[in-house]
N, C-alpha and C positions, 0 to 999 in steps of 0.2 A: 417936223418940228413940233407941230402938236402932242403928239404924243412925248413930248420932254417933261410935260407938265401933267401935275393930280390938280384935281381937285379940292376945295376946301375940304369936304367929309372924308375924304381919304388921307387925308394929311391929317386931321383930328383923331380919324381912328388913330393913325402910324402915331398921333403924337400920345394917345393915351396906354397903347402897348407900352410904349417905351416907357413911357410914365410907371407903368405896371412894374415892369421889369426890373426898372431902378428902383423901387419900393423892396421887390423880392432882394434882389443882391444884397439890397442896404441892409435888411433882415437879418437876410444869412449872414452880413460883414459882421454884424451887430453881434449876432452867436458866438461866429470865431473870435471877434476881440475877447466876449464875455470868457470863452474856453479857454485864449491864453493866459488869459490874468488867472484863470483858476490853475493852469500848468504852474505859470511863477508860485503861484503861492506853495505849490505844492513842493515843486524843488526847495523853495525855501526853509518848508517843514522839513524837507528829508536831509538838506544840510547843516539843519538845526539838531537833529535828532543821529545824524554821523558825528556828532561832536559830541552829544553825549555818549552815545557808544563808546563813543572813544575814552571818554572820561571813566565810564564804568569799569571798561576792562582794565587801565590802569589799577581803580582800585582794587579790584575783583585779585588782580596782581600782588598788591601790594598784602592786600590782607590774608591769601592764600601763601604768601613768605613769613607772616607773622603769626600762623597756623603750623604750618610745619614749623617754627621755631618750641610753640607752645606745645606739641604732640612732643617732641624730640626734650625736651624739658625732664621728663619725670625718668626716661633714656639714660641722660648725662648726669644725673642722679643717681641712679641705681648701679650706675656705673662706677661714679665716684665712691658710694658705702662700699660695692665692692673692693675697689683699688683700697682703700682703706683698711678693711677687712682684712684683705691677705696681704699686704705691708705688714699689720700689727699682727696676724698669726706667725707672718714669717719671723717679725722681729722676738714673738716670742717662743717659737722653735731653735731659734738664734740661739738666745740669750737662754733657754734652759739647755742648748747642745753646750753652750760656753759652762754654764754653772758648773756642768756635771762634768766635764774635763776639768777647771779648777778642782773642784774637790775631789776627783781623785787623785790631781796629782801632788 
């Protein structure tokens, strides 16, 4: 039965390891809290910054449709003077094929 029991000095060392020990943990507890809060903030930033992305390419969309409208512009153009062009040549190969059969006949 003696031997169930320490001593004062050995129960003061055991009590200031332990003391030690929970100092170290509470350190490192202290780190990992500090690291998650910096993960949060970080996902934070990255879900801030996926919404802009997102916003961008929208735009990025919109104004590469209002690009091709603008290139295709001076197209439907040149298209038009044409169509115009040979409408009015044909109308006047027309109208000098008609003249020239009135007057002969």
């Amino acid at each position: 039965m003696q031997n169930d029991y320490i001593i004062r000095s050995e129960h003061n060392e055991f009590m200031k390891r332990m003391e030690d020990e929970h100092k170290r943990i509470n350190h490192r507890l202290s780190k990992a809290e500090e690291i998650v809060e910096q993960i949060h903030e970080i996902n934070k930033n990255i879900g801030s910054l996926a919404s802009n992305m997102e916003y961008l390419l929208k735009e990025q969309l919109d104004q590469s449709k209002r690009l091709h409208k603008i290139e295709n512009e001076p197209k439907t153009a040149w298209n038009s003077i044409k169509k115009g062009l040979f409408n009015s040549l044909g109308a006047a190969i027309g109208g000098a094929i008609i003249a020239a059969l009135l007057f002969f006949i």
